[in-house]
PDB file of N, CA, C and O in Angstrom, chain B, residues numbered from 101:
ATOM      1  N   UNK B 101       8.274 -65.939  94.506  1.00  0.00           N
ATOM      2  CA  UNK B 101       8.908 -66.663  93.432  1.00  0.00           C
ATOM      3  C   UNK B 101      10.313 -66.090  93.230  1.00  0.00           C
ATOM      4  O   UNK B 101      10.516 -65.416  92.220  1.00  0.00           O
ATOM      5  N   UNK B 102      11.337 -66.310  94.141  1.00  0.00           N
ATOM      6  CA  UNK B 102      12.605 -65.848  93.886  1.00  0.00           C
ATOM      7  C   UNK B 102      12.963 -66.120  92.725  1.00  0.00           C
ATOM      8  O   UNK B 102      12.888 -67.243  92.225  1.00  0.00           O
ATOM      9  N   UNK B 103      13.568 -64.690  91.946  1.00  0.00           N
ATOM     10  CA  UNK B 103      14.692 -65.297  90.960  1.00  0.00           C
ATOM     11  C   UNK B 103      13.124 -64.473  89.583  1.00  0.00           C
ATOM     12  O   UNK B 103      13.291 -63.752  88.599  1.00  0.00           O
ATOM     13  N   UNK B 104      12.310 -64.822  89.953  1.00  0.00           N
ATOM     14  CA  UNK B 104      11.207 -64.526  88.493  1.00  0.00           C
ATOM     15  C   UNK B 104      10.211 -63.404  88.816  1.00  0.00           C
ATOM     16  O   UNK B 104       9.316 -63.372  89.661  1.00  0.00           O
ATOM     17  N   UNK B 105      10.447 -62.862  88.279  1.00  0.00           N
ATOM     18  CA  UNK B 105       9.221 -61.477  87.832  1.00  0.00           C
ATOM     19  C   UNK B 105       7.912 -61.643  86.372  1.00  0.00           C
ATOM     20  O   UNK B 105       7.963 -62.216  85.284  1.00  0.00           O
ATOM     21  N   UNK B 106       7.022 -60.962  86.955  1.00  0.00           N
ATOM     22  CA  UNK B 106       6.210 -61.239  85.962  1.00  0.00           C
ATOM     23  C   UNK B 106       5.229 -59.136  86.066  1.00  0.00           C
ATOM     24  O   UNK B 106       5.159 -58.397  87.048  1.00  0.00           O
ATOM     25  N   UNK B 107       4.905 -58.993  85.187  1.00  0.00           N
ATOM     26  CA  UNK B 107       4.140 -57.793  85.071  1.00  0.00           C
ATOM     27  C   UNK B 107       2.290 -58.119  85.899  1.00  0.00           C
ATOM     28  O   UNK B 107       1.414 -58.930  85.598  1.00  0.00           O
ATOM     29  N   UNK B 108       2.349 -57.240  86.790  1.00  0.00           N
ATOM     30  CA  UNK B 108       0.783 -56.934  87.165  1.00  0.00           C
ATOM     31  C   UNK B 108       0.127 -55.640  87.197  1.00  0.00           C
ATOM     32  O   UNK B 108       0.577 -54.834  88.011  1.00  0.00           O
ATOM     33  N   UNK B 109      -0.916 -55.263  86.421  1.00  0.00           N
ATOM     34  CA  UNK B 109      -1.195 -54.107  86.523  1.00  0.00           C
ATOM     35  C   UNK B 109      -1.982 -53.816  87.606  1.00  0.00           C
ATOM     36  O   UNK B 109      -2.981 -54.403  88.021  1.00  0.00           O
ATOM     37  N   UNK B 110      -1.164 -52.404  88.203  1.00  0.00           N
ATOM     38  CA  UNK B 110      -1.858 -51.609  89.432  1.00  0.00           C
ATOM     39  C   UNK B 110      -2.339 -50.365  89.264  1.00  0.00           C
ATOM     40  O   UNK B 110      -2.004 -49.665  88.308  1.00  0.00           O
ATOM     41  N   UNK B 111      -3.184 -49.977  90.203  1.00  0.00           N
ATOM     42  CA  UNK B 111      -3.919 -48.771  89.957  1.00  0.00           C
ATOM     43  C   UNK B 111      -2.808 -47.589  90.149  1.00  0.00           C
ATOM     44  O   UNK B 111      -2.173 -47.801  91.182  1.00  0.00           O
ATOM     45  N   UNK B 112      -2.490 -46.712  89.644  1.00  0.00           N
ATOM     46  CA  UNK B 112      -1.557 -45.573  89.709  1.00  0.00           C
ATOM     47  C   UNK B 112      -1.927 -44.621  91.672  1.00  0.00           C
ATOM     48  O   UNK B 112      -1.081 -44.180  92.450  1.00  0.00           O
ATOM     49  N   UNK B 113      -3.136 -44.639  91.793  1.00  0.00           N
ATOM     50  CA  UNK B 113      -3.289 -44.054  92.855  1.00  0.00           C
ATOM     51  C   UNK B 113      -4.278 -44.831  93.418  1.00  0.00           C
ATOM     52  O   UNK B 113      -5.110 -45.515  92.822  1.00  0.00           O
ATOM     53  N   UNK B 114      -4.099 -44.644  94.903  1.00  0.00           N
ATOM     54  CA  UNK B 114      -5.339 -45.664  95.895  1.00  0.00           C
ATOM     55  C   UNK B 114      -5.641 -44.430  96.882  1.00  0.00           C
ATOM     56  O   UNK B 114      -5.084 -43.333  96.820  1.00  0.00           O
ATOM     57  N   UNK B 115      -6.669 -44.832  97.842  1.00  0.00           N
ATOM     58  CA  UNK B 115      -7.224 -44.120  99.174  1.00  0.00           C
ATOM     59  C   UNK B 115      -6.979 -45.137  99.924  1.00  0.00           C
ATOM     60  O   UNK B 115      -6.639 -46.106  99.245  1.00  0.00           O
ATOM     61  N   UNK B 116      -7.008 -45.360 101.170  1.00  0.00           N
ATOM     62  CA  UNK B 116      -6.709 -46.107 102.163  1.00  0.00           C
ATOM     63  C   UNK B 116      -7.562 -45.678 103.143  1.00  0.00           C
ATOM     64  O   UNK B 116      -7.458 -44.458 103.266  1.00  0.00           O
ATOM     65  N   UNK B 117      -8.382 -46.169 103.912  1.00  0.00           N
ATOM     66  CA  UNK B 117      -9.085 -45.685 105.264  1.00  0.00           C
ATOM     67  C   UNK B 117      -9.028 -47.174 106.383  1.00  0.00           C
ATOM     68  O   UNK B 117      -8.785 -48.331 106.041  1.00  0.00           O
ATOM     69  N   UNK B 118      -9.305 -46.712 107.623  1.00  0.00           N
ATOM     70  CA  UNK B 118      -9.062 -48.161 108.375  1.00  0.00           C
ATOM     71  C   UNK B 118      -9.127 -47.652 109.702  1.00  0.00           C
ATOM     72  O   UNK B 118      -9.895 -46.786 110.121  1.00  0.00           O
ATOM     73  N   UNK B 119      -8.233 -48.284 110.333  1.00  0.00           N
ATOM     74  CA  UNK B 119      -8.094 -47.655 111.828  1.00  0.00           C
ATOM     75  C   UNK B 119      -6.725 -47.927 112.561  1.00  0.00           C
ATOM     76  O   UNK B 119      -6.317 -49.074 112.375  1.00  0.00           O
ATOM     77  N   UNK B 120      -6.128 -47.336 113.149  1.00  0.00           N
ATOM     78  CA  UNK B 120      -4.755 -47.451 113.733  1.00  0.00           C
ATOM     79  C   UNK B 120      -4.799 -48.318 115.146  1.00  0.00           C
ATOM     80  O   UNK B 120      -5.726 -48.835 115.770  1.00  0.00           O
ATOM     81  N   UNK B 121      -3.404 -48.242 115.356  1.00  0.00           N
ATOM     82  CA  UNK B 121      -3.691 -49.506 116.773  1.00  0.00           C
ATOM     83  C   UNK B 121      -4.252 -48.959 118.076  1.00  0.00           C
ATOM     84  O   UNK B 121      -4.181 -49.724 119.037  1.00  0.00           O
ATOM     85  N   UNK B 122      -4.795 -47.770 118.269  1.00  0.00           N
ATOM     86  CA  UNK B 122      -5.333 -47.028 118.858  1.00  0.00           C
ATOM     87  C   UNK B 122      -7.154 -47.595 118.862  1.00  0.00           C
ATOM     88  O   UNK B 122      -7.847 -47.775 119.863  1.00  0.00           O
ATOM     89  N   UNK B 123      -7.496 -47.746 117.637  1.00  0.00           N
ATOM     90  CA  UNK B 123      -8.754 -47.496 117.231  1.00  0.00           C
ATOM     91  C   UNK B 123      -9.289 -46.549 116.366  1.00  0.00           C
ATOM     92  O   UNK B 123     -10.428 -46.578 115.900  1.00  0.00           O
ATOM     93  N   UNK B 124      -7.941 -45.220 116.047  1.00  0.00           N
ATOM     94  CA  UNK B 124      -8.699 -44.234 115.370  1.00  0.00           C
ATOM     95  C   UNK B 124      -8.408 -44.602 114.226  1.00  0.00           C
ATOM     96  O   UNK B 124      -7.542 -45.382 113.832  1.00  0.00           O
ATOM     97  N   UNK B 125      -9.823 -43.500 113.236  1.00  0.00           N
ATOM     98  CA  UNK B 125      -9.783 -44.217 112.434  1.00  0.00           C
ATOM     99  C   UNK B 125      -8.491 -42.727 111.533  1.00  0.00           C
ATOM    100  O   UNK B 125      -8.297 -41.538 111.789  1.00  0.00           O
ATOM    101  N   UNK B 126      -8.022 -43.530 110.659  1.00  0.00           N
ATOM    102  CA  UNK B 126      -7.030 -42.886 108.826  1.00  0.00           C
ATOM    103  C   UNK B 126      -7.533 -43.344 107.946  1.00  0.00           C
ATOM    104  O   UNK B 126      -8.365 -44.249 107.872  1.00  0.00           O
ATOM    105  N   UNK B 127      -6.892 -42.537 106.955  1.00  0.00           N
ATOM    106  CA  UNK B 127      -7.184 -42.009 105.961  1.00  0.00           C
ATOM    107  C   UNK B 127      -6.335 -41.328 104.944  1.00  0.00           C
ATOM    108  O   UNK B 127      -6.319 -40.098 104.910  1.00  0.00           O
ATOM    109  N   UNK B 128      -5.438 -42.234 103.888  1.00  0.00           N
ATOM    110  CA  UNK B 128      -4.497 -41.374 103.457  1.00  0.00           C
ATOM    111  C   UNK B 128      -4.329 -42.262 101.824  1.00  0.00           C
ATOM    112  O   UNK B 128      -4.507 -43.471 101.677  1.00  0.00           O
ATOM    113  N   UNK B 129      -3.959 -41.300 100.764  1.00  0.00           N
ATOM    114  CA  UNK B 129      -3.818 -41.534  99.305  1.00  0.00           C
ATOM    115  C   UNK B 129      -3.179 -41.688  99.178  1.00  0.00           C
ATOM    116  O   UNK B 129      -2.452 -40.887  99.765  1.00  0.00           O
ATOM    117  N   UNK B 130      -2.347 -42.787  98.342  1.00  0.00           N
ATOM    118  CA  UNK B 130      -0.912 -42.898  97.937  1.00  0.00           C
ATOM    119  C   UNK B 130      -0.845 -43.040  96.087  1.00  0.00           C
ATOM    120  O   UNK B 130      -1.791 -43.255  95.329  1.00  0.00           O
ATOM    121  N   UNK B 131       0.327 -42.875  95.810  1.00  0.00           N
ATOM    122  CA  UNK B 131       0.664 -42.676  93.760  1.00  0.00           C
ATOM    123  C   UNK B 131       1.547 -43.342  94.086  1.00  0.00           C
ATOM    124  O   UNK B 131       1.979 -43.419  95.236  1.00  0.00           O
ATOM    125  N   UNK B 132       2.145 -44.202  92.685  1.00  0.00           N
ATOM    126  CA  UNK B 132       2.972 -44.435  91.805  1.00  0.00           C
ATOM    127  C   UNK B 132       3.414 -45.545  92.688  1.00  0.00           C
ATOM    128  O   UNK B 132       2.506 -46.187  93.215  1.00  0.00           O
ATOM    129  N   UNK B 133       4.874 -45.957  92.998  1.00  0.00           N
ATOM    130  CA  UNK B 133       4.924 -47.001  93.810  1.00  0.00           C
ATOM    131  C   UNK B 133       4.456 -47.380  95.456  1.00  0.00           C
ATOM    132  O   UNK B 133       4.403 -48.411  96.126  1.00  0.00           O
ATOM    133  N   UNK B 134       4.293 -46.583  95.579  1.00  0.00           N
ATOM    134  CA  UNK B 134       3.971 -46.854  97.204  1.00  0.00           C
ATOM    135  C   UNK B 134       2.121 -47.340  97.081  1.00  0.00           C
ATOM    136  O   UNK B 134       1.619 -48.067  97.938  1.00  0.00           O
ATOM    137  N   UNK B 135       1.313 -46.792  95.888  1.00  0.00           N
ATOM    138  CA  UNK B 135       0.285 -47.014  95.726  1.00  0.00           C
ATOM    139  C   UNK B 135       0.144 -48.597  95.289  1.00  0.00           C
ATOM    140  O   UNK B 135      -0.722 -49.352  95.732  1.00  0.00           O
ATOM    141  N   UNK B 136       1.302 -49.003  94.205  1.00  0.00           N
ATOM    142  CA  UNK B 136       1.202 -50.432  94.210  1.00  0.00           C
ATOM    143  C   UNK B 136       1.951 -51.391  95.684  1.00  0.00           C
ATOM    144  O   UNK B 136       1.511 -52.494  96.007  1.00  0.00           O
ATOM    145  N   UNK B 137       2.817 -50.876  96.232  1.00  0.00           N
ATOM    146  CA  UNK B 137       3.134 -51.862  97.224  1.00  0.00           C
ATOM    147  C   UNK B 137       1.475 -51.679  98.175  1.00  0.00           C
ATOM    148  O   UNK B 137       1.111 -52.724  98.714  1.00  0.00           O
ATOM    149  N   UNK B 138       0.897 -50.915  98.293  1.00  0.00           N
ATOM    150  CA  UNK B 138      -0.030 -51.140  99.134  1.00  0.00           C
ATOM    151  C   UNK B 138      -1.250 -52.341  98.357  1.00  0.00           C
ATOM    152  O   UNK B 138      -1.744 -53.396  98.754  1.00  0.00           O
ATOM    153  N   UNK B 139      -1.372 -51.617  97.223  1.00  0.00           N
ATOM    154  CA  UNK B 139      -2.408 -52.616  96.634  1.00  0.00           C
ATOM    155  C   UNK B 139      -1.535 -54.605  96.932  1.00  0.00           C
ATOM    156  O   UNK B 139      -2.285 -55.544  97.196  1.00  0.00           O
ATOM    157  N   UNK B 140      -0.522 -54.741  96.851  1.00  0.00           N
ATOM    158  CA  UNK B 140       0.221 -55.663  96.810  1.00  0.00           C
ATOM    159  C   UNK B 140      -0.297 -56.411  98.106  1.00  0.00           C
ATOM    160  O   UNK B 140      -0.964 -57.439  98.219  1.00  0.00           O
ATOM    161  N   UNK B 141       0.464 -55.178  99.448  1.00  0.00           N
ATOM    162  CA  UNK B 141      -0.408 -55.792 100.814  1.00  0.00           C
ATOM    163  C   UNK B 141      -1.432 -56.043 101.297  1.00  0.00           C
ATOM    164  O   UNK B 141      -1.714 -56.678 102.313  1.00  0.00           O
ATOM    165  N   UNK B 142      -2.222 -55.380 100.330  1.00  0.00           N
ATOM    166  CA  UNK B 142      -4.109 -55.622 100.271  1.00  0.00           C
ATOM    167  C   UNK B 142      -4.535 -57.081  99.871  1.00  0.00           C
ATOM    168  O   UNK B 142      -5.207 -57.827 100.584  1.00  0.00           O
ATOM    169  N   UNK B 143      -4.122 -57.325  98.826  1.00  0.00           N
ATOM    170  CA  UNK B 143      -4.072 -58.526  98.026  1.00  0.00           C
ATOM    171  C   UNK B 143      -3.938 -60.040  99.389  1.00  0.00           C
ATOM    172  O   UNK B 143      -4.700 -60.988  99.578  1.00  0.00           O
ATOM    173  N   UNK B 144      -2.615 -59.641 100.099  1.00  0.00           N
ATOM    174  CA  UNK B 144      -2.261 -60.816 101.020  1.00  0.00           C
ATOM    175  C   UNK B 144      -3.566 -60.788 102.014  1.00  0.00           C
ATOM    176  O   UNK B 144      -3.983 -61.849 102.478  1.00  0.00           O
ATOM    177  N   UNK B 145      -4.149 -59.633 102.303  1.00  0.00           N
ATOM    178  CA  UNK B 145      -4.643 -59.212 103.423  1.00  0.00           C
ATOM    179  C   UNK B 145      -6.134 -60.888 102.794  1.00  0.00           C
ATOM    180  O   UNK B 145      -6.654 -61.614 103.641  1.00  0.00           O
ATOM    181  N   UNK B 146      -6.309 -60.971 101.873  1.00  0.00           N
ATOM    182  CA  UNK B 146      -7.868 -61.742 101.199  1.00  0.00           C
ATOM    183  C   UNK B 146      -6.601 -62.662 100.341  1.00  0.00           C
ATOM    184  O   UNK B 146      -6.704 -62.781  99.120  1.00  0.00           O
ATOM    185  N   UNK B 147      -5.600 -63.191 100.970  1.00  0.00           N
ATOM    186  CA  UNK B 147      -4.975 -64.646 100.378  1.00  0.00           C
ATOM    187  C   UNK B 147      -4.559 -64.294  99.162  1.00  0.00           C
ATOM    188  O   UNK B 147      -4.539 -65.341  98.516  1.00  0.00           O
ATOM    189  N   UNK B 148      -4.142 -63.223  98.344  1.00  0.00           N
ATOM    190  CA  UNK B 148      -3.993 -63.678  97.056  1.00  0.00           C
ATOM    191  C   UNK B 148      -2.628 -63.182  97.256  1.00  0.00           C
ATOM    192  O   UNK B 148      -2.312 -62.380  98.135  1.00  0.00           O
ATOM    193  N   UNK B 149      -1.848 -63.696  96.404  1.00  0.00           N
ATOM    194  CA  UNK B 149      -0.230 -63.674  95.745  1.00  0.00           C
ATOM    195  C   UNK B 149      -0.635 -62.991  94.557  1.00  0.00           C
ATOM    196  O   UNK B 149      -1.747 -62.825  94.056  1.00  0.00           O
ATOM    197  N   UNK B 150       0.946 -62.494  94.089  1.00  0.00           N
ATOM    198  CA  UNK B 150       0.561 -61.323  92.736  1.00  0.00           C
ATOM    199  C   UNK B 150       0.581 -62.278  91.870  1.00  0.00           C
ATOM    200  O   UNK B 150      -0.284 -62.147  91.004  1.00  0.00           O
ATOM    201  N   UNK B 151       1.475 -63.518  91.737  1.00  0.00           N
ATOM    202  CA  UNK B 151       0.546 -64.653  90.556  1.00  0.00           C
ATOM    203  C   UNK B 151      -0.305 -64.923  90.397  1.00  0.00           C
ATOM    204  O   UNK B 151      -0.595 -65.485  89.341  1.00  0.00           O
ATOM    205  N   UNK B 152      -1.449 -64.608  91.622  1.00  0.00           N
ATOM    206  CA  UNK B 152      -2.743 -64.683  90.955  1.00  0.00           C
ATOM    207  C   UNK B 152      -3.398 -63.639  90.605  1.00  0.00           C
ATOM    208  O   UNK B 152      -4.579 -63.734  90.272  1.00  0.00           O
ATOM    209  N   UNK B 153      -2.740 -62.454  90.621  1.00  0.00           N
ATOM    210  CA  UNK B 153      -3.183 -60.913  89.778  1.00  0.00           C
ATOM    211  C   UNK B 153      -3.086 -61.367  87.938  1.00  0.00           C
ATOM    212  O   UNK B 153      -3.929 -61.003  87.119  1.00  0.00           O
ATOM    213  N   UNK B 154      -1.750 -62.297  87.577  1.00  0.00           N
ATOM    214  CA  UNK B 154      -2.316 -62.105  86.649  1.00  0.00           C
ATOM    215  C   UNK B 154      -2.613 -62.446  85.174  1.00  0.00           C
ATOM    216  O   UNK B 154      -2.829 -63.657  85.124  1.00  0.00           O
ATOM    217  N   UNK B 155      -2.713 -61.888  83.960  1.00  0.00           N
ATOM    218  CA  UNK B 155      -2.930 -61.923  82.770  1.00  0.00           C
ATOM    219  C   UNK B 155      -3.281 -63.634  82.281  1.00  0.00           C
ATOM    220  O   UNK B 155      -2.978 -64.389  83.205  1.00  0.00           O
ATOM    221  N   UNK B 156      -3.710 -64.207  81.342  1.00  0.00           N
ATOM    222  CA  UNK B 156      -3.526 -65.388  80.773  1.00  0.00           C
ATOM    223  C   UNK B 156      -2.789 -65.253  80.650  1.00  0.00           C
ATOM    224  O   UNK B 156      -2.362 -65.141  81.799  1.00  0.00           O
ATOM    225  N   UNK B 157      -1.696 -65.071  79.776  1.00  0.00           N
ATOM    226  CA  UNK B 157      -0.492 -64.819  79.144  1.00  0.00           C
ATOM    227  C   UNK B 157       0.584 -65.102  80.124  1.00  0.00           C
ATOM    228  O   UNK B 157       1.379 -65.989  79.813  1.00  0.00           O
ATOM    229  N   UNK B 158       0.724 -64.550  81.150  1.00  0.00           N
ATOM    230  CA  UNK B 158       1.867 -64.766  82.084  1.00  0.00           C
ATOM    231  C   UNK B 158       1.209 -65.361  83.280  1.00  0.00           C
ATOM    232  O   UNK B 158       1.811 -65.236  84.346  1.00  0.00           O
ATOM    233  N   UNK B 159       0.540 -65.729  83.277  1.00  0.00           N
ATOM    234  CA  UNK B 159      -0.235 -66.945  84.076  1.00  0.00           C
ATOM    235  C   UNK B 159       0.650 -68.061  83.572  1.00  0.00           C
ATOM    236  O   UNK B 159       1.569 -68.650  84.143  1.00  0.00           O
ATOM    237  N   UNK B 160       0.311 -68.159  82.757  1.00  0.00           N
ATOM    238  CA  UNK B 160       1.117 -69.834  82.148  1.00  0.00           C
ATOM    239  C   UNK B 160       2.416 -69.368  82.013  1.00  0.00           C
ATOM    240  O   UNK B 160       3.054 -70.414  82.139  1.00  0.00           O
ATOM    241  N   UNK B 161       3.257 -68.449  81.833  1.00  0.00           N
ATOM    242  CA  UNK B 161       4.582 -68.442  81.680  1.00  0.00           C
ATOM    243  C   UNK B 161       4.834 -68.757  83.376  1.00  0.00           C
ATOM    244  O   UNK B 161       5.710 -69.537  83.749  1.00  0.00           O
ATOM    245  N   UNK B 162       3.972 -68.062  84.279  1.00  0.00           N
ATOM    246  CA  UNK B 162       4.382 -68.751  85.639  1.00  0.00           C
ATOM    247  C   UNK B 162       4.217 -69.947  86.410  1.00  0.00           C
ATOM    248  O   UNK B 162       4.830 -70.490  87.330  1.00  0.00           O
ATOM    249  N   UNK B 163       3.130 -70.193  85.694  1.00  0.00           N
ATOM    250  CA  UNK B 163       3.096 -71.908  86.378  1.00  0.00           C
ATOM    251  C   UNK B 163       4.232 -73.009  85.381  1.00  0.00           C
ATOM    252  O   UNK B 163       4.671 -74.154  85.482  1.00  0.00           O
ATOM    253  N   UNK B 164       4.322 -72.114  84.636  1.00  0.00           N
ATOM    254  CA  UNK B 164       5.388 -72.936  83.869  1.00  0.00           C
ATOM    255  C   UNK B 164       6.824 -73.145  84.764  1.00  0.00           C
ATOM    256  O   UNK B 164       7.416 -74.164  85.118  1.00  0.00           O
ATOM    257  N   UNK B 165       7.103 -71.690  84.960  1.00  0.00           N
ATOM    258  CA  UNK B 165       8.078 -71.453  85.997  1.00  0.00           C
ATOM    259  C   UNK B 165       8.353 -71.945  87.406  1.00  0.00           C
ATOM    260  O   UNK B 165       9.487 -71.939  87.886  1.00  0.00           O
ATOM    261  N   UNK B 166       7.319 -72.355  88.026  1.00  0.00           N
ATOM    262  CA  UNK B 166       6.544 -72.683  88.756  1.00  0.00           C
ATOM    263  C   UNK B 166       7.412 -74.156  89.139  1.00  0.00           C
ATOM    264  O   UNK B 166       8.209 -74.454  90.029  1.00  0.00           O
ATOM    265  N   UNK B 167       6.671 -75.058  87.706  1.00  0.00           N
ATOM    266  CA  UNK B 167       7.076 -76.565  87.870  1.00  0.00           C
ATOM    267  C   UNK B 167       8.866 -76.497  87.082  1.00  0.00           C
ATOM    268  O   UNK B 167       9.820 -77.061  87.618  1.00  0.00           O
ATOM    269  N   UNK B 168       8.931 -76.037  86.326  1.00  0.00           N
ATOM    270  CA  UNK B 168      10.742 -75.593  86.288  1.00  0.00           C
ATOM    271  C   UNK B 168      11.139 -76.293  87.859  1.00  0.00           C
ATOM    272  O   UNK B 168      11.409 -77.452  88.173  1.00  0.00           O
ATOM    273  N   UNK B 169      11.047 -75.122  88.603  1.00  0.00           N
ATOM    274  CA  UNK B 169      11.526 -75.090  89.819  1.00  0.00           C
ATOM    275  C   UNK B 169      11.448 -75.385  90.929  1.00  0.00           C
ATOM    276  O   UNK B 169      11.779 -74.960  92.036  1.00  0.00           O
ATOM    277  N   UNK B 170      10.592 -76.784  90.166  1.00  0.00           N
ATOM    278  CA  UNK B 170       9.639 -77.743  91.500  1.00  0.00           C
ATOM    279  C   UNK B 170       9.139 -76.905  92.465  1.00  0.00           C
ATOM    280  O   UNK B 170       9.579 -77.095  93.599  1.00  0.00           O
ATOM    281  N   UNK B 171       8.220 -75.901  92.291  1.00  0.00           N
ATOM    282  CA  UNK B 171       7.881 -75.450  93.402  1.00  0.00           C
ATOM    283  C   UNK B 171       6.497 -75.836  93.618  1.00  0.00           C
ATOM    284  O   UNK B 171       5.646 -75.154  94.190  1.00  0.00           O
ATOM    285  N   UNK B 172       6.363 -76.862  93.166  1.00  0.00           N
ATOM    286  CA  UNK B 172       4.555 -77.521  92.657  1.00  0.00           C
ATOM    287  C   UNK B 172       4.402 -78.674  93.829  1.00  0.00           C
ATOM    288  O   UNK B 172       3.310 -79.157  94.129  1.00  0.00           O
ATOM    289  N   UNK B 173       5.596 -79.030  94.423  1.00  0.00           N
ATOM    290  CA  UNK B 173       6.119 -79.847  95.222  1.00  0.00           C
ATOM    291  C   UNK B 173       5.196 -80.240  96.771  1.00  0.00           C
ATOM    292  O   UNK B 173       5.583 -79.577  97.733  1.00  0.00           O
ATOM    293  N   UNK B 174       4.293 -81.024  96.996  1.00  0.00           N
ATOM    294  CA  UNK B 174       3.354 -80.696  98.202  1.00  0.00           C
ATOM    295  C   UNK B 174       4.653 -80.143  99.463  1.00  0.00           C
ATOM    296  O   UNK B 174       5.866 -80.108  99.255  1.00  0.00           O
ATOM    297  N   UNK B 175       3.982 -79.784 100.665  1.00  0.00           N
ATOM    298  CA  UNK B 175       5.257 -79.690 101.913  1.00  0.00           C
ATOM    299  C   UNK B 175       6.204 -78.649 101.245  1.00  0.00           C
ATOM    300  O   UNK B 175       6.739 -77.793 101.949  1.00  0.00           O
ATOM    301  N   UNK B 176       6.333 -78.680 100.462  1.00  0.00           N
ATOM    302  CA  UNK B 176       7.310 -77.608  99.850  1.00  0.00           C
ATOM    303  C   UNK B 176       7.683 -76.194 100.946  1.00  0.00           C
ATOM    304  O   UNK B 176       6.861 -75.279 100.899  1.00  0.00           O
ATOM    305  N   UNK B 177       8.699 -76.050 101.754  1.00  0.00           N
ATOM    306  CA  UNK B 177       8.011 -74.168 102.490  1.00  0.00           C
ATOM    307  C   UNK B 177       9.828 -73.965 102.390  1.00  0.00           C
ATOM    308  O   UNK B 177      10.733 -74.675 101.950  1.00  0.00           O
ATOM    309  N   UNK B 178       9.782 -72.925 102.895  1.00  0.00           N
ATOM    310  CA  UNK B 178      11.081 -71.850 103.291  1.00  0.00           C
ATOM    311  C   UNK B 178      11.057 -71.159 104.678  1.00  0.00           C
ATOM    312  O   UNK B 178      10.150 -70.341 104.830  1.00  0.00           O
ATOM    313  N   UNK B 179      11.505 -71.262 105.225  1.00  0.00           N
ATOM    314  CA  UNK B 179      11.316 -70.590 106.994  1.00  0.00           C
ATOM    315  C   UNK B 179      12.527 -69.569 106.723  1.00  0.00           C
ATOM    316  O   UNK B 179      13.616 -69.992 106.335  1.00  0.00           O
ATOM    317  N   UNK B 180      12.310 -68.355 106.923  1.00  0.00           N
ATOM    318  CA  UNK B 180      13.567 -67.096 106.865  1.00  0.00           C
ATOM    319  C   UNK B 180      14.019 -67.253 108.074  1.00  0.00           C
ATOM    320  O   UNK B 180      13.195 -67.345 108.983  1.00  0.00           O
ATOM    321  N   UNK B 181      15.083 -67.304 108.293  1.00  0.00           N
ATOM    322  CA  UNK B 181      16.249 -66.997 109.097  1.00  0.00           C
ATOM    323  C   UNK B 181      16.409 -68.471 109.201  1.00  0.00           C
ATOM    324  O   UNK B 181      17.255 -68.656 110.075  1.00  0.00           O
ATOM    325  N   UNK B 182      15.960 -69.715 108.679  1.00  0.00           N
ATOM    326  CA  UNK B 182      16.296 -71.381 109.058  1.00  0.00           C
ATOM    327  C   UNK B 182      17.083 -71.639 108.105  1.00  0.00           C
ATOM    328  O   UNK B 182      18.288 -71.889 108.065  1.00  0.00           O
ATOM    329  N   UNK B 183      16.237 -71.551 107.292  1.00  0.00           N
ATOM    330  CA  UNK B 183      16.633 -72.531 105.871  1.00  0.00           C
ATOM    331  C   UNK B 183      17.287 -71.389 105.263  1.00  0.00           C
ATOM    332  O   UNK B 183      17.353 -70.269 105.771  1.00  0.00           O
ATOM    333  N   UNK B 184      18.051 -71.946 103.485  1.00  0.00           N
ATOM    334  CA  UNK B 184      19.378 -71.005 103.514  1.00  0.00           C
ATOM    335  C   UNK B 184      18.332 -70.212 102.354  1.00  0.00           C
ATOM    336  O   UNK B 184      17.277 -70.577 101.836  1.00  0.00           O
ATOM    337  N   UNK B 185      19.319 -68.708 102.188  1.00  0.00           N
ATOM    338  CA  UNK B 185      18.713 -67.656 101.573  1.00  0.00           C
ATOM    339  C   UNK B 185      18.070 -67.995 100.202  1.00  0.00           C
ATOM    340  O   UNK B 185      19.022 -68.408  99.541  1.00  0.00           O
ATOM    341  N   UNK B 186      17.167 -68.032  99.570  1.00  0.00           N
ATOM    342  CA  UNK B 186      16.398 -68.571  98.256  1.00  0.00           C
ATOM    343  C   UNK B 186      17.144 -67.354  97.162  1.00  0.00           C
ATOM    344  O   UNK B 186      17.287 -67.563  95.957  1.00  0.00           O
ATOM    345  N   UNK B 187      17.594 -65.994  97.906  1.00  0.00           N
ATOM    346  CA  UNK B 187      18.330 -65.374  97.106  1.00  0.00           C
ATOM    347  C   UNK B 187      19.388 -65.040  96.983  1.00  0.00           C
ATOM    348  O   UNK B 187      19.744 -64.138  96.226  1.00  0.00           O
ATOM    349  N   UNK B 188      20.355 -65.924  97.946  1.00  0.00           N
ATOM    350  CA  UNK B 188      21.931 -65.729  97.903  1.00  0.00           C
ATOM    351  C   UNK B 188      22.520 -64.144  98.768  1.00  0.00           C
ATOM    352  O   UNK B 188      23.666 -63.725  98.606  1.00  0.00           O
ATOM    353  N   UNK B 189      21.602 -63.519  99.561  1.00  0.00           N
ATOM    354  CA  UNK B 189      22.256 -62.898 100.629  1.00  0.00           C
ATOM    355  C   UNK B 189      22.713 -63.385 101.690  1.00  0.00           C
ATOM    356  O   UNK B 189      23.262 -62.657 102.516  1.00  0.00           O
TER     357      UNK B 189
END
């Protein structure tokens, strides 16, 4: 959602375990921001966007935002490096 922020609460610290492109397996804890960008990439990993992390409250301030900015639009997409920057770089 270029351009709009909304608050989601994340866990302050995570564990991570899995396996590398090897096969072996890791294992490593992360805090404070790096703990939420991961929870963030977890989220995509099972389809969800952080608008759907959250609150009633800013739920509707975002779908509000949402149709503002016609983004409710079927076909609607953005291709990076095609179409022009959604944030003016």
């Amino acid at each position: 959602m270029p351009g709009e922020n909304f608050p989601v609460n994340r866990a302050e610290w995570v564990k991570v375990s899995g396996f590398d492109e090897n096969g072996e397996p890791l294992e490593f804890e992360a805090t404070g921001w790096f703990a939420r960008v991961l929870q963030h990439e977890y989220d995509h990993l099972d389809g969800k966007l952080y608008v759907d992390k959250l609150n009633d409250r800013w739920s509707r301030k975002a779908r509000k935002a949402i149709k503002a900015h016609g983004w409710n639009v079927p076909g609607l997409t953005w291709m990076p490096g095609v179409d022009p920057d959604p944030f003016g770089h």
